[in-house]
C-alpha positions in Angstrom: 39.5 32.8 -34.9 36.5 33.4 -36.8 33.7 36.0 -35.9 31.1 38.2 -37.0 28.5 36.6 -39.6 30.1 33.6 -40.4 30.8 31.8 -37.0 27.2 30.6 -37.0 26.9 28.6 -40.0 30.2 27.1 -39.4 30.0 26.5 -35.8 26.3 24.7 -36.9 27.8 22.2 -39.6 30.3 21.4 -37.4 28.3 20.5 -34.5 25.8 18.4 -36.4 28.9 16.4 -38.6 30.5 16.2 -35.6 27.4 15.0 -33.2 25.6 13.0 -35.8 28.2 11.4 -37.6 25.9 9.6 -39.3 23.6 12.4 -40.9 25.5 13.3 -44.2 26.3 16.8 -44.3 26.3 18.8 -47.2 28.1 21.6 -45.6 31.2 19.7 -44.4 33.5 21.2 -46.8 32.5 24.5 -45.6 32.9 23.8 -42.0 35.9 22.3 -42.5 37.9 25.2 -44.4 36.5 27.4 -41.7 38.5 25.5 -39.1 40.9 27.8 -37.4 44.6 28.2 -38.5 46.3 25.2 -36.6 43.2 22.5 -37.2 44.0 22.9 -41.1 47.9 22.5 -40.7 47.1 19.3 -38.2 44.8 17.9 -41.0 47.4 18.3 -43.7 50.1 16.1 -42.0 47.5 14.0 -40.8 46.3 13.2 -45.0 49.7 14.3 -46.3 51.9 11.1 -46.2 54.9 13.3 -47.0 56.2 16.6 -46.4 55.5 18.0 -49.5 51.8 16.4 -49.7 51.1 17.9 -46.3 52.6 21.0 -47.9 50.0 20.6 -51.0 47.0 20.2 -48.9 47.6 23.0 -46.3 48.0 25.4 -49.0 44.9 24.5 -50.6 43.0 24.7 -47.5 45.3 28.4 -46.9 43.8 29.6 -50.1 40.7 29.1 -50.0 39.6 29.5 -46.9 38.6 32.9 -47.1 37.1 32.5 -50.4 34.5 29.9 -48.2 34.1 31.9 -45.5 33.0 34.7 -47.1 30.5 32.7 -48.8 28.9 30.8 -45.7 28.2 34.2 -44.3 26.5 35.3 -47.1 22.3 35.2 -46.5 21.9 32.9 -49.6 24.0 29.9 -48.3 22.4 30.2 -44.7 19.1 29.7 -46.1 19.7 27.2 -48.3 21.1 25.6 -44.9 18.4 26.2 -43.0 15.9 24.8 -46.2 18.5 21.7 -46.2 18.3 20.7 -42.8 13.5 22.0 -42.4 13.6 19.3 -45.6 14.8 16.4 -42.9 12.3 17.0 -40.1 9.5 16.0 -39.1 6.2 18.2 -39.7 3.6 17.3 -36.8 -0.1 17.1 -37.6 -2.2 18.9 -35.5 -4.4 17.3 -32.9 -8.3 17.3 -33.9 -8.7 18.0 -29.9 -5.5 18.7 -28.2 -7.6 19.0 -24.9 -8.7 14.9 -25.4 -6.5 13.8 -28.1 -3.0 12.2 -27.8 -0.4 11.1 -29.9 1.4 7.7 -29.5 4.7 6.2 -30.9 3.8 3.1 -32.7 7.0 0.9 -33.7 6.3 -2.7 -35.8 8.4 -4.7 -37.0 7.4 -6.3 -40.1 9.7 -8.5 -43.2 12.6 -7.8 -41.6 12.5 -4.0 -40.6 11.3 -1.8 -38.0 9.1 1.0 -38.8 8.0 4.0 -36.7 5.3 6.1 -36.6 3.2 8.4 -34.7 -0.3 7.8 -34.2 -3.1 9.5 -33.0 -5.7 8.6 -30.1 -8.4 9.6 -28.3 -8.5 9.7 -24.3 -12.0 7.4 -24.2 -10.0 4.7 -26.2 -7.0 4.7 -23.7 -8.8 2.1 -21.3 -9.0 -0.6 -24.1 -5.3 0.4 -25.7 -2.3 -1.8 -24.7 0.7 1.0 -24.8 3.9 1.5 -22.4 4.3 5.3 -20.8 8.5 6.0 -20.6 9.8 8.2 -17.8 12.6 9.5 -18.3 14.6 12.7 -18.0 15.8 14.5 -21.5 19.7 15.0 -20.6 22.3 12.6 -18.4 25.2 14.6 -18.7 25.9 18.0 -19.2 27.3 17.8 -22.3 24.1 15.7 -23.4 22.4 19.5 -23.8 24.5 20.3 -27.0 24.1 17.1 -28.9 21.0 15.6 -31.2 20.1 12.8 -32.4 18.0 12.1 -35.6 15.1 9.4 -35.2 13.7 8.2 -38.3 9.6 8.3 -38.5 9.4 6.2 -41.7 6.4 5.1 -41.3 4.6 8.2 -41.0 3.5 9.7 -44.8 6.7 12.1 -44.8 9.2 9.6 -43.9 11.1 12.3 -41.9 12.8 12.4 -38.6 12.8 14.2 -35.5 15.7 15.3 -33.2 15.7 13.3 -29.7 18.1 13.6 -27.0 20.9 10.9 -26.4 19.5 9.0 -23.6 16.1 9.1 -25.4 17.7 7.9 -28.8 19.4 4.7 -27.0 16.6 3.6 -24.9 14.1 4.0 -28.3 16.8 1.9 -30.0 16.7 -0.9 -27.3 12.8 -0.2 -26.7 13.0 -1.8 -30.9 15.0 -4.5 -29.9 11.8 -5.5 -27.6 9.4 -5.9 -30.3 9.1 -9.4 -31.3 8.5 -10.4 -35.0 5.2 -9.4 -36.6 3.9 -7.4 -34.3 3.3 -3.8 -33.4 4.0 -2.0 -30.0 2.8 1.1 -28.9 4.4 3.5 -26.8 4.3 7.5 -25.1 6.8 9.3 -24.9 6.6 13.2 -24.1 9.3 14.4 -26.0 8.0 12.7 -29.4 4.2 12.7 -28.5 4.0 16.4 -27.8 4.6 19.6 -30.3 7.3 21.0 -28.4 7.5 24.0 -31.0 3.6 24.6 -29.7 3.3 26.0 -26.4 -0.5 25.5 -26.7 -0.7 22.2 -27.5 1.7 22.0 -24.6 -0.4 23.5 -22.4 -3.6 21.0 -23.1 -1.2 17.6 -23.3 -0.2 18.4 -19.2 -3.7 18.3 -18.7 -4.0 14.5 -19.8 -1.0 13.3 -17.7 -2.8 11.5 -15.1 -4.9 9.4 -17.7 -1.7 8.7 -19.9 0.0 7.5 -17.3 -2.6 5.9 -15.2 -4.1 3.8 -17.9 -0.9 2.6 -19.3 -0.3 -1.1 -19.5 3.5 -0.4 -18.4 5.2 2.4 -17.4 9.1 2.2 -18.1 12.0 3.7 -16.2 14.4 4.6 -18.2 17.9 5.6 -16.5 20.1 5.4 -19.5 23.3 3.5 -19.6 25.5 6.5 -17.6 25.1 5.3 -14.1 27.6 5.8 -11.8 29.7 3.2 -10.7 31.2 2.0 -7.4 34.1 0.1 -8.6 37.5 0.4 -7.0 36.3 1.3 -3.6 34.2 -0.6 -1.2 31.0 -2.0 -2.1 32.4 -4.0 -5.3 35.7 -4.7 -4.0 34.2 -7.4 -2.2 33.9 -9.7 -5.7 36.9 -8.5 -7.4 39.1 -11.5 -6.2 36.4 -13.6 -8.3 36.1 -11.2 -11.8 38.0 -9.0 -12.9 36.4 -5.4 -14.2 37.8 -5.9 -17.4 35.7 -9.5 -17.6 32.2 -8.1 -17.0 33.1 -5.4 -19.3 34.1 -8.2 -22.4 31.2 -10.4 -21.2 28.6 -7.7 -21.3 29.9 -6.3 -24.8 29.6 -9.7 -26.2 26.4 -10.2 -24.9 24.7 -7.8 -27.1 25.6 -8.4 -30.6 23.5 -5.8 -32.4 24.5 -2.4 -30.5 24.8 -0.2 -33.2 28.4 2.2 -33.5 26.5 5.3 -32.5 24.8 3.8 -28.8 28.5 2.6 -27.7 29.9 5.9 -28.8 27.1 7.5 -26.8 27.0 5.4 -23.6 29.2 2.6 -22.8 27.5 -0.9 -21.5 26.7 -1.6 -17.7 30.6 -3.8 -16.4 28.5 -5.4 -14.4 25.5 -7.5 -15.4 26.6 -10.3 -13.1 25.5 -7.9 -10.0 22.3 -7.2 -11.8 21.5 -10.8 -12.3 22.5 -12.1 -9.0 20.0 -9.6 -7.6 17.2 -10.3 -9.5 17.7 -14.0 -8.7 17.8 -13.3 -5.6 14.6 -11.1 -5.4 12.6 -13.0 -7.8 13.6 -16.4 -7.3 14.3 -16.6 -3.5 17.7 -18.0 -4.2 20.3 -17.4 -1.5 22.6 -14.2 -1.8 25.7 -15.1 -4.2 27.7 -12.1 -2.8 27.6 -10.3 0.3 24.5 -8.0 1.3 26.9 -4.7 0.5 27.5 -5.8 -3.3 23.6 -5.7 -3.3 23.2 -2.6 -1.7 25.7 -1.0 -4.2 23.6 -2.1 -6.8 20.8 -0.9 -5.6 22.9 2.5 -5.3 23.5 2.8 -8.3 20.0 2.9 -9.4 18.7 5.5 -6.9 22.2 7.7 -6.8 20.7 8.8 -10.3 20.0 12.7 -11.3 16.6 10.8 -12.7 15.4 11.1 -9.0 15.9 14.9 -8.5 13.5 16.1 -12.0 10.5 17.3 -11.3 8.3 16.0 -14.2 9.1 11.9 -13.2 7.2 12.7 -10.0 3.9 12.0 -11.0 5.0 9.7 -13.6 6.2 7.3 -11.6 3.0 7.8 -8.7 0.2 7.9 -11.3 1.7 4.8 -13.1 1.0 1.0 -12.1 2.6 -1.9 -13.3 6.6 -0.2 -13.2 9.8 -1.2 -14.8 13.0 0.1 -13.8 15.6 0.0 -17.1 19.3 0.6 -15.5 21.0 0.0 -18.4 21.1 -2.6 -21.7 20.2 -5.8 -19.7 19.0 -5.1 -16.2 15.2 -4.6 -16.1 13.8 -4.4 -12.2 10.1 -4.7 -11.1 9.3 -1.3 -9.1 7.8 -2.8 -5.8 10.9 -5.0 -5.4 13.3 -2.2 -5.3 11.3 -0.4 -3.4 11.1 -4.0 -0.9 14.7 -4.4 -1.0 15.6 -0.9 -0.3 13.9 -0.7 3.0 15.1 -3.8 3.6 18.7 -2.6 3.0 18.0 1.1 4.8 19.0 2.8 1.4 17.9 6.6 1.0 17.2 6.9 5.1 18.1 10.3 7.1 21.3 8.6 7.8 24.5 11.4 6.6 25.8 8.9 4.3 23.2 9.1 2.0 23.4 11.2 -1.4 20.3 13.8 -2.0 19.8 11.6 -5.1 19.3 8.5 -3.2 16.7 10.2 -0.7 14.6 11.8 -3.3 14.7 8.4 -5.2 13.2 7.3 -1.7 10.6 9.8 -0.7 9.2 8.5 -4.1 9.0 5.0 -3.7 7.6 6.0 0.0 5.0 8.3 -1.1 4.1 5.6 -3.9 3.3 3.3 -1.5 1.5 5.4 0.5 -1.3 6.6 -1.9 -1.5 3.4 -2.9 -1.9 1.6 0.3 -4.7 4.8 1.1 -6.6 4.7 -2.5 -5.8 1.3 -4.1 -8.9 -0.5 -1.8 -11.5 2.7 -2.6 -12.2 1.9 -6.2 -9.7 3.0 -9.2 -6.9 5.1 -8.4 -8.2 7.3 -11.5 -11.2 8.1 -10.0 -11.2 11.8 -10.4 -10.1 13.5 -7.3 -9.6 10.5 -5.2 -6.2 9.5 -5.9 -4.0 12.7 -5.2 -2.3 14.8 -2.9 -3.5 18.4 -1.4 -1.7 20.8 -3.0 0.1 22.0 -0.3 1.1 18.2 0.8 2.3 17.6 -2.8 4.5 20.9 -2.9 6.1 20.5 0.7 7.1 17.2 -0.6 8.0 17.9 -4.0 8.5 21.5 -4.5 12.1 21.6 -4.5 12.6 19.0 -7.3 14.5 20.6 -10.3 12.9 21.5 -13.5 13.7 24.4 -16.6 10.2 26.5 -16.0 9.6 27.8 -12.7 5.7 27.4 -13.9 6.9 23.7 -14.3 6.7 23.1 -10.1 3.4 23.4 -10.4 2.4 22.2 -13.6 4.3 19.0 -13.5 2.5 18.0 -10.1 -1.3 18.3 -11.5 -1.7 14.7 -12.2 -1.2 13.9 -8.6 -3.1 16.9 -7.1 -6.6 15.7 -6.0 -8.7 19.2 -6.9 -7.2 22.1 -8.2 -8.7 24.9 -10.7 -5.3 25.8 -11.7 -4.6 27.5 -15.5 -1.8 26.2 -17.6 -0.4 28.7 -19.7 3.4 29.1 -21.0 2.9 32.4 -22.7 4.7 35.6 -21.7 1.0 36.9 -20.5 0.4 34.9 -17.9 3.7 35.6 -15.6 4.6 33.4 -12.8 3.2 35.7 -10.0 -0.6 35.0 -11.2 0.4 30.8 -11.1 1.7 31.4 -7.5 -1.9 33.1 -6.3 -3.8 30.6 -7.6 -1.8 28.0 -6.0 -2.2 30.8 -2.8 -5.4 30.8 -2.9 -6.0 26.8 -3.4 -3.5 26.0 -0.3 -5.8 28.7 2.0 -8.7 27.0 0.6 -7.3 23.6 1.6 -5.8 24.9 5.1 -9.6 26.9 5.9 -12.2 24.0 5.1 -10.2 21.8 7.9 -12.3 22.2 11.2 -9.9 20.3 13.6 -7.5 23.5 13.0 -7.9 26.6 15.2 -8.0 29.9 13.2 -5.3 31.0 14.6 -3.3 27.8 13.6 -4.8 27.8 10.2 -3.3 31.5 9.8 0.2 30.4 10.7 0.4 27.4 8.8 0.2 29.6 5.9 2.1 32.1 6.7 4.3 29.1 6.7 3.7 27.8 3.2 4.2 31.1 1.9 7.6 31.5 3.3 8.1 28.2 1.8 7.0 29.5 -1.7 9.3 32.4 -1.9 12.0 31.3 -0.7 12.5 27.7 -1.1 9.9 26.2 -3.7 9.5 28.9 -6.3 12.1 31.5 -4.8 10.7 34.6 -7.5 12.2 37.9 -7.3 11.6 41.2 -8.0 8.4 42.8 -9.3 6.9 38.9 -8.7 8.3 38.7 -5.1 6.7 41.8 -4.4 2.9 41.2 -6.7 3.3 37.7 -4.6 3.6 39.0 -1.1 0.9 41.6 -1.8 -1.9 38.8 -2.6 -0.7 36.3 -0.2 -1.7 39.3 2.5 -4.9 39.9 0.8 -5.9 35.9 0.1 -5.2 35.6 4.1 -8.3 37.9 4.8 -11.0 36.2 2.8 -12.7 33.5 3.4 -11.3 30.0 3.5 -14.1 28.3 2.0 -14.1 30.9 -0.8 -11.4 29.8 -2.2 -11.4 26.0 -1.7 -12.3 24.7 -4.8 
């Protein structure tokens, strides 16, 4: 086993040879004679063709692997590490005005090759910019959270990279393959667009998410390539007398010639584009069904049974955006409003048991969608400053409960869809989570007091109600916060409603 001082460096190179295969690493030799005890045997009879080779090499590796473990934990070789991998990344240029100023991902192709970089833009030019908003959540699977991916920003004046996710490296790889010859496309994505290292800049870019969003030309769905499926049981068993599994699996693989070594390793390819297509003849083209209505539905499962639907942050993504496409995987691309037809039409995501909680979150979505849109859409623009929106207290009943890595982020990741609200978004240790829960406090008794069909005493028990719902099922604090919270939620209740509506 190795401990103290010089598991770090060691467990590093490993992790990023083994993750990133194809980032060279300088280190490897280091990481590899730090291997434990059996590793180094395993990788001498592996090399070693005969028993005295084998012998050779594992004594080499026997001999000096203290002399190179001693020397990775030494502070000289961890910061020439450290210098190693800084020289590689990216270095983002401040925002003139991170309050009105954005960055977007532009990607062009041009003589043959496809060059990236980021680009900045102010909010007044947004209206006249054609650009795609992505929606998408950072990690798939669990074991997404411990692996990086470098993107290469060549066409920015350092020619460096950034480290992105695995779903968000394959859909930027396939988002490439969508730019036609000669021509430029220009894209926003939060985890490239955004300073993640800079809380500040943080703080001001949530403030711009219902403009981004609203004004985009497209917004894309992005689900990645890991979607369950239902194969083997009953929905696709219906077709399997026709293709086999291991058909759609050679037909799809075939089908895109220029998937690059790292996106297979990554994700596999959907086994079923047939499904896909039959379904989007069949809502696009009025063609009659080619399979029966429960093949459909398990489609159509597939995309809402999705931990996409349960993050907090694609809420008002996918309600502030307009024109909406729903990427399932490498092929299958789906128009928003027809999923959303063809799942009431099918019942998929009702109160019925069978449901998953994915599939109904994925539906209370699409319904409140369609709801602010059928309310707003006739008014004027649905960006007409608080027009378009939710109370507060409507938007956290409904969405409160999403999941998301900051508690601060329940609130913060529903402004865009909020119609008024005066509340402050800071992510420093200074500004704790009990003062963002008064101010939401305050702004819901605001809300619940300026309504003059309510009695008072009705107004006084619906929020009591909300702040039940506050500690113990939306934000759920504890502690010194539990405590600061209750104390002003008794206080806010005495003053003045219309004090505190904003």
């Amino acid at each position: 086993m190795i401990g103290g001082p010089n598991q770090s460096l060691s467990h590093t190179c490993v992790t990023y040879q083994a993750e990133c295969p194809y980032v060279p690493c300088p280190f490897f030799i280091i990481s590899t004679t730090c291997t434990p005890h059996f590793a180094m045997q395993e990788t001498a009879l592996k090399w070693g063709r005969r028993a005295r080779n084998a012998a050779l090499v594992y004594s080499m590796f026997y001999a000096t692997w203290p002399a190179f473990l001693a020397i990775a934990g030494t502070p000289a070789v961890e910061a020439a590490y450290k210098n190693w991998n800084n020289s590689y990344l990216y270095e983002y240029r401040p925002l003139k005005n991170p309050k009105s100023t954005l960055r977007l991902l532009k990607i062009e192709r041009k003589n043959g090759r496809v060059t990236r970089e980021l680009i900045h833009i102010n909010t007044d030019e947004l209206p006249g910019t054609q650009y795609s908003a992505l929606s998408y959540v950072w990690h798939i699977e669990p074991e997404d959270r411990r692996r990086k991916c470098r993107y290469l920003l060549d066409g920015s004046p350092s020619g460096k990279t950034v480290w992105v996710t695995p779903n968000l490296f394959i859909f930027l790889k396939q988002f490439e393959r969508t730019v036609e010859r000669d021509t430029a496309e220009l894209i926003y994505i939060d985890g490239l667009c955004i300073n993640q290292e800079s809380q500040s800049e943080k703080a001001d870019q949530i403030r711009l998410m219902r403009q981004v969003y609203g004004r985009a030309t497209k917004t894309i769905v992005w689900l990645g390539t890991a979607i369950k499926y239902y194969d083997g049981r009953d929905d696709f068993s219906a077709v399997a007398d026709s293709k086999t599994h291991d058909d759609y699996s050679s037909e799809d693989n075939s089908s895109v010639d220029d998937s690059s070594e790292e996106e297979n390793e990554l994700y596999p390819h959907d086994p079923y584009p047939e499904y896909h297509y039959s379904l989007w003849e069949y809502m696009y083209n009025n063609k009659e069904p080619e399979y029966p209505d429960s093949v459909y539905r398990a489609v159509l499962r597939r995309i809402c049974d999705h931990v996409y639907w349960e993050r907090l942050w694609i809420v008002q993504e996918c309600l502030l955006a307009g024109e909406t496409e729903i990427w399932c995987d490498f092929q299958s691309r789906f128009n928003w409003d027809d999923i959303d037809r063809v799942m009431r039409e099918m019942g998929i995501g009702g109160d019925d048991v069978k449901w998953t909680d994915y599939e109904r979150k994925a539906r209370k979505i699409f319904d409140t969608k369609r709801e602010l849109y059928d309310a707003f859409q006739p008014q004027s623009t649905v960006l007409t400053p608080y027009v378009y929106g939710l109370d507060m207290k409507d938007a956290l009943y409904r969405f409160g409960r999403q999941k998301c890595s900051d508690m601060k982020d329940n609130v913060y990741g529903l402004l865009g869809i909020i119609k008024r609200h005066d509340i402050e978004v800071r992510y420093d240790a200074q500004w704790p989570i009990d003062k963002v829960v008064i101010q939401v406090l305050e702004q819901v008794w605001g809300e619940i007091g300026v309504d003059s069909k309510i009695p008072p005493a009705e107004k006084v028990r619906e929020y009591n109600r909300f702040v039940h719902f506050v500690l113990n099922k939306c934000f759920r604090p504890s502690g010194e916060a539990r405590r600061l919270i209750s104390s002003a939620a008794s206080r806010i209740a005495l003053a003045d409603p219309a004090s505190s509506h904003n």
